[in-house]
C-alpha positions as CSV (number, residue, x, y, z in Angstrom):
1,X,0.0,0.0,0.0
2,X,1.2,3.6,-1.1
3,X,1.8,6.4,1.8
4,X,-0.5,9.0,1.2
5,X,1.6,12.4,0.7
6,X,-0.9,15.8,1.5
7,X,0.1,18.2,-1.0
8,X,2.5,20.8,1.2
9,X,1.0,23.7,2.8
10,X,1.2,27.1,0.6
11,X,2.7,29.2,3.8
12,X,5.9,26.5,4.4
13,X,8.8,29.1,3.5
14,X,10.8,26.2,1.6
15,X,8.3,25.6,-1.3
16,X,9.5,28.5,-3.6
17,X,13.1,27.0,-3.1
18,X,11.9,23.8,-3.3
19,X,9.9,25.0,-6.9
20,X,12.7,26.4,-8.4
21,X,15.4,23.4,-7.5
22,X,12.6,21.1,-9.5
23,X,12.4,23.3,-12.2
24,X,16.3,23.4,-12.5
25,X,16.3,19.2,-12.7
26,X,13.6,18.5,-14.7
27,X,15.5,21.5,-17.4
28,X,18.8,19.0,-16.9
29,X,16.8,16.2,-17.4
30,X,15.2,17.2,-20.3
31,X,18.7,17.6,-21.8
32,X,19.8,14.2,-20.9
33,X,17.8,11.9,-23.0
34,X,20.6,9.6,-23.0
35,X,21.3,9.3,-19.7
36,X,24.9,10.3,-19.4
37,X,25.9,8.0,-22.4
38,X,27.7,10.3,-24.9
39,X,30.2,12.8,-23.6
40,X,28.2,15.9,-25.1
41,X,28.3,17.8,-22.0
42,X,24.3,18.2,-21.8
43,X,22.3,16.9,-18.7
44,X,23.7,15.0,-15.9
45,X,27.0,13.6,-15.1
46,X,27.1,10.2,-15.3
47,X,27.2,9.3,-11.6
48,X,24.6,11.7,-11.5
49,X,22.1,10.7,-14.2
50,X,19.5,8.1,-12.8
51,X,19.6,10.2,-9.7
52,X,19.1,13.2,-11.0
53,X,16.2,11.9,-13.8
54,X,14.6,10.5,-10.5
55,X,14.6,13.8,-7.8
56,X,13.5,15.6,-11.5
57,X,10.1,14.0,-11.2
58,X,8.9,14.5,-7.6
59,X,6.5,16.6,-6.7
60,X,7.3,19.3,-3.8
61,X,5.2,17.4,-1.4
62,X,7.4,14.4,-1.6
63,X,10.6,16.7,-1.2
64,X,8.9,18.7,1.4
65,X,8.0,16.0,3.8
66,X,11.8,14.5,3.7
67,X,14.6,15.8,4.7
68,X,17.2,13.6,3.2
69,X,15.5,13.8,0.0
70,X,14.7,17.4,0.2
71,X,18.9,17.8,1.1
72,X,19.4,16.1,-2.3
73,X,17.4,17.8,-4.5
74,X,18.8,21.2,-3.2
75,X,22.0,19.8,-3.7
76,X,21.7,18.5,-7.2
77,X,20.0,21.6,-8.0
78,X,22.7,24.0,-6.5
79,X,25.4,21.7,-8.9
80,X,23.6,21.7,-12.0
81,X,22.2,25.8,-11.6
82,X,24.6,27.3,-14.0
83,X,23.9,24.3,-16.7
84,X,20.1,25.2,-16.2
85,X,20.6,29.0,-16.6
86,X,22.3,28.5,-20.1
87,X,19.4,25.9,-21.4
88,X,16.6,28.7,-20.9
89,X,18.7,31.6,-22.2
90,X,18.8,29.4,-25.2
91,X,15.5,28.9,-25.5
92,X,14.8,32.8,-25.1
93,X,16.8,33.1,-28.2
């Protein structure tokens, strides 16, 4: 039987962090169809790549009521921030 996860509360102070970390790994992810298989240097590293592809598809209530997993995502996020930044510059142009 699945745990039920309530979706997290509006007013908890992490959720816009929280938001904007997901949106940085599922950009990465999106980039790394191949899962780290070509040296192309898009998308996760590969120790990084089935982690990463996996914290990508949470929802912030999952992340929110974790710690651990809300330390990784923060921490994945923080590493792969400046790879994100240049992905939706490109797509501005």
């Amino acid at each position: 039987m699945r745990k039920f996860t309530p979706p997290p509360r509006g007013d908890d102070p992490r959720l816009p962090k929280i938001a904007e970390a997901l949106r940085i790994l599922a950009a990465v992810a999106a980039e790394d169809s191949d899962y780290a298989k070509l040296q192309n240097g898009r998308g996760f590293s590969k120790p990084d790549s089935t982690k990463g592809h996996a914290l990508a598809q949470l929802r912030p209530g999952v992340v929110i009521s974790n710690p651990s997993t809300y330390a990784e995502v923060i921490k994945m996020a923080t590493r792969y921030r400046r790879q994100a930044s240049k992905i939706a510059q490109g797509n501005l142009l």
